[in-house]
Structures are given as structure tokens and as C-alpha cells.
C-alpha positions as CSV (number, residue, x, y, z in Angstrom):
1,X,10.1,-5.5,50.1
2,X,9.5,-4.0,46.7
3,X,11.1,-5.0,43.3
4,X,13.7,-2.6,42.8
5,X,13.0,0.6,40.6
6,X,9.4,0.4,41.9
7,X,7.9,3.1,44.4
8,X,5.7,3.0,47.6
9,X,4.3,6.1,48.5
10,X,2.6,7.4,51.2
11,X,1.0,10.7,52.1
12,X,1.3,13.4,51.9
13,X,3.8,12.0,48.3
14,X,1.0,10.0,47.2
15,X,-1.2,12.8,47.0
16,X,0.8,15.6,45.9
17,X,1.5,13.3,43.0
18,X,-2.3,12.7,42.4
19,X,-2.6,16.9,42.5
20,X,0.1,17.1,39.9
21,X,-1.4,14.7,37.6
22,X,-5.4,16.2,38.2
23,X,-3.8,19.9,37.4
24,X,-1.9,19.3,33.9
25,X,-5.1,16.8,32.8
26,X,-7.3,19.5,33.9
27,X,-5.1,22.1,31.6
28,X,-5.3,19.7,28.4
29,X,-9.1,19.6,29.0
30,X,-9.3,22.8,29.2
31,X,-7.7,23.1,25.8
32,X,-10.1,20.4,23.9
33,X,-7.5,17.3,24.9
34,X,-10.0,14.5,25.2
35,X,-9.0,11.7,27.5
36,X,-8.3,8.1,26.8
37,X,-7.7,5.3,27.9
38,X,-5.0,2.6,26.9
39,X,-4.4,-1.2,28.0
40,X,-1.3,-2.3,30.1
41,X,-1.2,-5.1,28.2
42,X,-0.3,-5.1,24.3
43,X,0.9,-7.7,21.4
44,X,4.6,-8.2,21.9
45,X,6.3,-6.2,18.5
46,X,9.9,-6.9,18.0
47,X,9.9,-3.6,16.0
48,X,8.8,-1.3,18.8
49,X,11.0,1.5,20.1
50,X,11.3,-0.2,23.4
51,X,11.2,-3.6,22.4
52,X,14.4,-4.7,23.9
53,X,13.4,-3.7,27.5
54,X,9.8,-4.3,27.4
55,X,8.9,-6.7,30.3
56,X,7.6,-9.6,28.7
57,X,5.3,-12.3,29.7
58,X,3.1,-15.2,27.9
59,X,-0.7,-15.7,28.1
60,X,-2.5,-19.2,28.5
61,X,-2.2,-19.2,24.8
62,X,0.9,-18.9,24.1
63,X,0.9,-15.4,22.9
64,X,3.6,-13.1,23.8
65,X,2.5,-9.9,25.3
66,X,4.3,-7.1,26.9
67,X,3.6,-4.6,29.7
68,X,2.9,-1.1,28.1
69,X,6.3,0.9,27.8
70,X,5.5,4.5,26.2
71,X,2.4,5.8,25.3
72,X,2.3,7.3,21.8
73,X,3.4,4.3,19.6
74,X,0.7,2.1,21.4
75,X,-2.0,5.6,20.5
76,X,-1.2,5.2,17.8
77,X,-1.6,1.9,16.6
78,X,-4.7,1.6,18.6
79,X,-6.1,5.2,16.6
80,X,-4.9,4.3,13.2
81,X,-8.7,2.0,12.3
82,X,-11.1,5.1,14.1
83,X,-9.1,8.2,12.7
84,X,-11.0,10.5,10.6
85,X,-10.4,13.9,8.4
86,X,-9.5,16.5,10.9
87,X,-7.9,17.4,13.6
88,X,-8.0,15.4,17.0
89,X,-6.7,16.0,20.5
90,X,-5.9,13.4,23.1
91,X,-4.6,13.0,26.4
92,X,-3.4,10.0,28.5
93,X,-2.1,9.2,31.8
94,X,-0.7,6.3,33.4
95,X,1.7,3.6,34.7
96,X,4.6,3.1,32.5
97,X,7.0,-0.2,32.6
98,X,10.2,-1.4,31.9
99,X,12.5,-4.4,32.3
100,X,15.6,-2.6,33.3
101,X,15.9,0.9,34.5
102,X,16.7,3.9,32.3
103,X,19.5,6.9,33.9
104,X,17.2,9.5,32.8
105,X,14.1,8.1,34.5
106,X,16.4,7.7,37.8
107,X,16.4,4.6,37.0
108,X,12.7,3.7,37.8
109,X,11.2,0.2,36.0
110,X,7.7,1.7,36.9
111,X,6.9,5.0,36.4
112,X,4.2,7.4,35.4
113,X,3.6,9.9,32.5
114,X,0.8,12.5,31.8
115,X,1.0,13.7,27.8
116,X,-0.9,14.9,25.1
117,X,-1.3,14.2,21.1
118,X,-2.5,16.7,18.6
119,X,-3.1,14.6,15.6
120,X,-4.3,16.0,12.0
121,X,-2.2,19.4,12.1
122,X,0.7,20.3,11.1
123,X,3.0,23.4,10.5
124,X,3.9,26.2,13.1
125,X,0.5,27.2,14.0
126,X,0.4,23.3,15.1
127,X,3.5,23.4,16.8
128,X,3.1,26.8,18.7
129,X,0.1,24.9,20.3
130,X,1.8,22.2,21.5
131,X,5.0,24.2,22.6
132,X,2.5,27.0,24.5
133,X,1.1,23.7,26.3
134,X,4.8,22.7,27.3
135,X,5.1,26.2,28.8
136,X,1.6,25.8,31.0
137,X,2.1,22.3,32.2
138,X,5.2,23.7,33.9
139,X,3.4,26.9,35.2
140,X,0.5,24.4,36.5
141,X,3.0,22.5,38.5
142,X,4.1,26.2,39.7
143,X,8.0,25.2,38.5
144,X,10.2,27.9,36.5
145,X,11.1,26.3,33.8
146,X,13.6,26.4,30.2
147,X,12.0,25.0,27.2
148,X,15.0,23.9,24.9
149,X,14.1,22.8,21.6
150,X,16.2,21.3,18.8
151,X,15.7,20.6,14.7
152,X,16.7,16.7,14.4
153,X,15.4,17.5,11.1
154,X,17.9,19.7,10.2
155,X,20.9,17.6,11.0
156,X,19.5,14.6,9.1
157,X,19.1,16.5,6.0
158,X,22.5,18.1,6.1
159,X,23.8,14.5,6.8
160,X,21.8,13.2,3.8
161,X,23.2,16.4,2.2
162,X,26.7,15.0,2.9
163,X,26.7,11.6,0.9
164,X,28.1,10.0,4.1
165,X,28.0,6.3,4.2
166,X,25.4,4.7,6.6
167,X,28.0,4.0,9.5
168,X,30.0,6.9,9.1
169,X,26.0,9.4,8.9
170,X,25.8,7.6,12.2
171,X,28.8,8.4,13.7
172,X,28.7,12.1,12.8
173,X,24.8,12.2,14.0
174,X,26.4,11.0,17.5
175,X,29.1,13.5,17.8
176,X,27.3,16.1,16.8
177,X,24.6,15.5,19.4
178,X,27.3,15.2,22.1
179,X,28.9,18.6,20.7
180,X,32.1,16.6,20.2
181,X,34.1,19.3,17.0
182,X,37.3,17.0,17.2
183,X,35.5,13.6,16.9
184,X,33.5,15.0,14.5
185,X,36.7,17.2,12.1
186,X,38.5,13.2,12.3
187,X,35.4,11.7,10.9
188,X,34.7,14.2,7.9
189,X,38.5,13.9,7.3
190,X,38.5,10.5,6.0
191,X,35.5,10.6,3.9
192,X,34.5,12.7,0.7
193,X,32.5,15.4,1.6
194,X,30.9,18.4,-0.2
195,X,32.5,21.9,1.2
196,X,29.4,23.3,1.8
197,X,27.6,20.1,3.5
198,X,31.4,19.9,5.4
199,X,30.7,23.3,6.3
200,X,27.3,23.1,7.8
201,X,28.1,20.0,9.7
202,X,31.5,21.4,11.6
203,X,29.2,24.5,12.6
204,X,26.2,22.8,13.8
205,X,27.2,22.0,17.4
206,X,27.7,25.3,18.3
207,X,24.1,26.3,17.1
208,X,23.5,26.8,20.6
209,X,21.7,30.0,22.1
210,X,19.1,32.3,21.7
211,X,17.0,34.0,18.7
212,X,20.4,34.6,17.3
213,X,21.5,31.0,16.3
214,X,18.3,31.2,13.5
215,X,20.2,34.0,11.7
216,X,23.7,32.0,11.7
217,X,21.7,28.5,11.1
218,X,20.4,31.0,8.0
219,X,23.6,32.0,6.5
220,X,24.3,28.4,6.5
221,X,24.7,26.7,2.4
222,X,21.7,24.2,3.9
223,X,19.9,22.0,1.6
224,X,16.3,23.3,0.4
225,X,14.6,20.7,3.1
226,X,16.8,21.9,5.9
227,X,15.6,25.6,5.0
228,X,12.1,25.0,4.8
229,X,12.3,23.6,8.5
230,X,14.8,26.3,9.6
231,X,11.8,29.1,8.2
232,X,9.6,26.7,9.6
233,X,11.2,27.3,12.8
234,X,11.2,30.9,12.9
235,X,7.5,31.0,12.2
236,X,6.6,28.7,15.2
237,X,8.3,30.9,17.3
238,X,6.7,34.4,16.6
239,X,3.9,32.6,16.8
240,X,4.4,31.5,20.2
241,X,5.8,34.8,21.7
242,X,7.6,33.0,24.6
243,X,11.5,32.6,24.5
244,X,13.3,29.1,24.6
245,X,16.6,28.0,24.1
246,X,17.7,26.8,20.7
247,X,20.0,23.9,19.9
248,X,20.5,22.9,16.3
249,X,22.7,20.5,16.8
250,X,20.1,18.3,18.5
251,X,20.7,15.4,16.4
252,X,18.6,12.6,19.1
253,X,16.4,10.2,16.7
254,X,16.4,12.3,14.0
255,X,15.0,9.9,11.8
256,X,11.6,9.9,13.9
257,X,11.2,13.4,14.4
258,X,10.1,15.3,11.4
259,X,10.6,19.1,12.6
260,X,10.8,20.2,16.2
261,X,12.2,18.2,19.2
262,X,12.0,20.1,23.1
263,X,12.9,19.4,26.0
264,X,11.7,21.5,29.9
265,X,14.1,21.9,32.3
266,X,14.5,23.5,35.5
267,X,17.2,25.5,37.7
268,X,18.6,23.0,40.0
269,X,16.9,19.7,38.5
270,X,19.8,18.2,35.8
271,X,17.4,15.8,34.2
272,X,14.4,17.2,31.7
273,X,10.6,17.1,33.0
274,X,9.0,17.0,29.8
275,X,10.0,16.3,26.0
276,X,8.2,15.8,22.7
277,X,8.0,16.7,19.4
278,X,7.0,16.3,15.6
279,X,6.9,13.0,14.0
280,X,4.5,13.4,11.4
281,X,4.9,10.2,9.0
282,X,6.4,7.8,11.6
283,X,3.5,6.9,13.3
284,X,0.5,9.0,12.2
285,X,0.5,11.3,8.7
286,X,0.6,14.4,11.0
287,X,1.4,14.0,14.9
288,X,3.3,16.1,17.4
289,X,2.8,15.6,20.8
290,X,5.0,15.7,24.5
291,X,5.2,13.6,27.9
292,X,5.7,14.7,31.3
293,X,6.7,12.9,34.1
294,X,5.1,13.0,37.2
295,X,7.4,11.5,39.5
296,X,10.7,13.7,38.0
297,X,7.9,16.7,38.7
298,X,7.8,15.7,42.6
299,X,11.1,15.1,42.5
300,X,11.8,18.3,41.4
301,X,9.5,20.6,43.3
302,X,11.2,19.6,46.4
303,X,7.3,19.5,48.1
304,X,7.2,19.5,51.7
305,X,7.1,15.7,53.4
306,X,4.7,16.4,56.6
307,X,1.2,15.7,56.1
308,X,-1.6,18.3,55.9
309,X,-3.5,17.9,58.9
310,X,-7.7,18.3,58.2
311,X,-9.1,21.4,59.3
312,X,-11.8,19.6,61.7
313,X,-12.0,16.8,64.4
314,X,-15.2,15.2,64.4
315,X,-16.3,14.2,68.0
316,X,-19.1,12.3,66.3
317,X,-20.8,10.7,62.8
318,X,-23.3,13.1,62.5
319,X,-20.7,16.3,63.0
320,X,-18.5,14.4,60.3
321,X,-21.1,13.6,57.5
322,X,-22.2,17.7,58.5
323,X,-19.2,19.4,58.1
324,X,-17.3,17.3,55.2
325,X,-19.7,18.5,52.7
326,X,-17.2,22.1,52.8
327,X,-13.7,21.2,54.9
328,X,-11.9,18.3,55.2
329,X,-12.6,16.2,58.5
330,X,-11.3,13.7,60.3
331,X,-13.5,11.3,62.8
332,X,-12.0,11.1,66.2
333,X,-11.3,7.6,67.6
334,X,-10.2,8.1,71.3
335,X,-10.4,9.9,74.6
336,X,-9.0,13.3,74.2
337,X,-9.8,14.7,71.1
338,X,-8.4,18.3,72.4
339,X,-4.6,16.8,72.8
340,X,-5.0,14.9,70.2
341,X,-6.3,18.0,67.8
342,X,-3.6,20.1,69.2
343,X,-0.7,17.2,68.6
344,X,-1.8,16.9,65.0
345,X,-2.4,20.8,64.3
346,X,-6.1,20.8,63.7
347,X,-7.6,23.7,64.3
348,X,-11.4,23.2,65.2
349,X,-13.6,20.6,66.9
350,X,-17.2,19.7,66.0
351,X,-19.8,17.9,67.8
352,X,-23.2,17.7,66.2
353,X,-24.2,21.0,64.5
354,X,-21.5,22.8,66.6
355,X,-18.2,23.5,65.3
356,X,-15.9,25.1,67.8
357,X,-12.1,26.6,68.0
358,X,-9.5,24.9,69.7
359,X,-7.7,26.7,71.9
């Protein structure tokens, strides 16, 4: 038995799911991501995202550690003293852990992620990169896919626009992520609120759509800061010359993300198979970045469950060191290699130098 929300996986699973993960690093390499390579292990910190679900354990020294839970804050950290001027680009892929299991990772406590970080830039020439990267890690797995991408920015300005107390700004960033207009009319109700900050809250859940929600975000009375990210926006986009779905009421974490937030999804598959953003200031001066995960990927892409049978049954070593240089072969252990080939669906025998049909 297996602790629960961990995975056992055999072939062919085990290595469709090493394909996945050789394509997309393969793709950031090919766009000047340099790998890395990060610990499991790091320095318990009460003040990390995750903290409260962090597995947790205790060296021979009495130092608390914890099993690695995300990748970016820990790339972070771990960059910050070997940083210099410029632009850098990183990738990273690897186990991921965590003490209890999360809905939108099916509830795995052990699960793996492939991402990137593009660190030093900023603006929507730096965004249209990361976004056109979202895009081809989905056409790499060969999965249509929705890229759906929000503006937490915007709804924590108009919110700071608003003069909301702390726990009522709260309340209102939660109902307008859920799209809930009644919670969210009762709240605004019972506390002093500018008409035009009152105005732009009510209609930011239903920024929801196409190319035309940036015009109605527009005609909005938005704070300067809010504007600048809206034309901000709007740039990224014709820079990146690929359509996406727009939701402006995306109010998730707003305090971390400092311009875009997006999400991939796919027809049929309810959960997303990538996400990211900008968080330029909470970690890093200037950072945007996404993760994808692998096993939501093969979850999603449906891949066949039979194994892919070689292509040749070698009757002996020397045929099997001869022809493995080009085809995939298998050694033959037994005494009829031509059932046995049939049974499993290989299609050619080899013997020495001689390679032969089966038929």
C-alpha cells in the first residue's frame, strides 16, 4: 500500500508522463529557459504561502525543515544573493508535496509541476512572452486549449479606490471573485462608498468575455493605477496576436499579483492545467512566470493505457546490442519467440545481423 494522495505508475503512464515533461522542458530550452535545479528540502518559514500544509519534519539538529511545496517562492529566495542586472530565464521541474490534499490538484499530496520564470522584465512585451509560452506548452502536449486571464490588479485598486475597511475590502474581493452581485450590492450597502468606486465594483463581475470587456473595463471611472494596467492589458494582447478569454473580475490573491493572472483550460477537463502570472515586487523586483502540471496533463489527454510493444525481438545479445542503436528492441527470454512476438504485437525478429518479418 501507498500513502494516500501518492501515485504508482506503471507503463505505458509512467512514460507518457516522462514524454510530457521532456517536450515542454525541451520548448523552454528552446526559448533561452535555462534549467535548474532546487532541493526537496528547505528551512521551515511560518510566512510561506503554503506554510500551513507544508509536511514538516526535524533534522538531528533540531531544525525544522519542510518538504518543498511550490516552486517559485523557494527560486526565489534561493536567486535573490546570484541575481544580476538583466534579464534571466529559468526552468524547473519536479516533485511537489503537501500534507493534506488540495481539490484542485485532485487531491494529490505528491505531485509534479514543470514551469518557467522570466525574471528582470517587465511590461507587455514581457508578458506576451510568457503568455505565447502558455499557448505552446499546451500545443506541445497536442491539447486544445482556453487561455483565461484576469487583472487581480485591477480589482485591488478599485477596492483601495473604495476606502473599504480591511474586513469588509476582503469580503468584496471574495464575492467578486465568485461573481456573487447580491452578496456583493448587501456589502457596499452598509458602508460609505464613493459613486464611482461603487460603480466600478458592482460592474466588475460581469467583466467577462472577449476583446469587448477592455472597452467596457475602459469606460469604467477607474483609478489612474487601475488604467495604467487596463492599457497595460490591451498592449500585451496585440502583442501576442492569439485570443483568450478575459475576466476582470478575477480578484484570486490580488495582493501578490501585480498585473496579469491566467489560467489554461480545456474542453471536457473542469480543472485548469496551467496558471501564472505577474508578481513583480512580491518576491523578485520584476517576475512573471507559470506552472503546469503534469499529472492533470495525463489526466486530461485521456492517453491510451496498453503498452507500446518494441518494434524488434532479439533472438540473441549480439542482434540486440545491433539493432537498438535505431529501433527499440526487446531480448527474448523463452522458447517461441514467434508466438510470443505475435502475442505482444511485435512486428520483426532478429538473430545476429539478420532482421526478419514476422509473419
Amino acid at each position: 500500500m501507498i500513502p494516500e494522495g501518492t501515485r504508482f505508475l506503471l507503463p505505458p503512464e509512467a512514460r507518457l508522463k516522462a514524454e510530457l515533461q521532456g517536450r515542454l522542458q525541451k520548448l523552454f530550452w528552446q526559448h533561452g529557459y535555462e534549467p535548474v535545479e532546487l532541493p526537496a528540502l528547505e528551512a521551515f518559514d511560518p510566512g510561506h504561502p503554503l506554510a500551513e500544509r507544508a509536511f514538516k519534519l526535524v533534522d538531528k539538529t533540531g531544525e525544522v525543515l519542510a518538504l518543498r511545496s511550490e516552486f517559485t517562492t523557494l527560486l526565489a529566495k534561493l536567486l535573490r544573493p546570484h541575481l544580476k542586472e538583466g534579464v534571466h530565464r529559468f526552468q524547473y521541474a519536479g516533485a511537489l508535496w503537501l500534507r493534506e490534499g488540495d481539490a484542485e490538484l485532485g487531491r494529490l499530496r505528491e505531485y509534479t509541476q514543470v514551469g518557467l520564470e522570466l525574471i528582470g522584465a517587465t511590461g507587455p512585451k514581457a508578458d506576451a512572452e510568457v503568455l505565447h509560452l502558455a499557448f505552446a506548452a499546451l500545443e506541445a502536449l497536442g491539447v486544445e486549449g482556453v487561455v483565461e486571464v484576469g487583472l487581480p490588479s485591477l480589482v485591488g485598486e478599485v477596492l483601495k479606490a473604495s476606502g473599504l475597511p480591511e474586513g469588509a475590502r476582503r469580503a468584496a474581493q471574495a464575492a467578486i471573485h465568485r461573481k456573487n452581485l447580491p452578496e456583493l450590492s448587501a456589502l457596499l450597502a452598509h458602508h460609505p462608498v464613493p459613486e464611482g468606486a461603487k460603480k466600478a465594483l458592482l460592474a466588475l463581475p460581469d467583466l467577462y468575455g472577449g476583446q469587448e470587456v477592455l472597452k467596457e473595463a475602459k469606460a469604467l471611472p477607474l483609478p489612474p493605477k487601475a488604467q495604467k494596467a487596463l492599457a497595460d492589458l490591451e498592449r500585451t494582447l496585440a502583442l501576442l496576436e492569439r485570443p483568450v478569454l478575459l475576466d476582470l473580475g478575477m480578484a484570486r490573491r490580488y495582493e501578490y499579483y501585480s498585473g496579469i493572472f491566467f489560467r489554461a483550460y480545456t474542453p471536457g477537463f473542469g480543472l485548469p492545467l496551467l496558471g501564472g502570472g505577474r508578481y513583480d515586487g512580491a518576491l523578485l523586483p520584476k517576475a512573471a512566470g507559470f506552472a503546469l502540471g503534469v499529472e492533470r496533463a495525463l489526466e486530461a489527454l485521456k492517453l491510451p493505457q496498453a503498452e507500446e510493444p518494441p518494434e524488434v525481438l532479439a533472438l540473441d545479445l549480439k542482434a540486440f546490442r545491433r539493432f537498438a542503436r535505431e529501433r527499440r528492441v526487446e531480448l527474448f527470454h523463452g522458447e517461441d519467440p514467434l508466438a510470443y512476438a505475435k502475442a505482444k504485437g511485435i512486428p520483426y525478429l532478429a538473430e545476429g545481423e539478420r532482421i526478419w518479418e514476422v509473419s
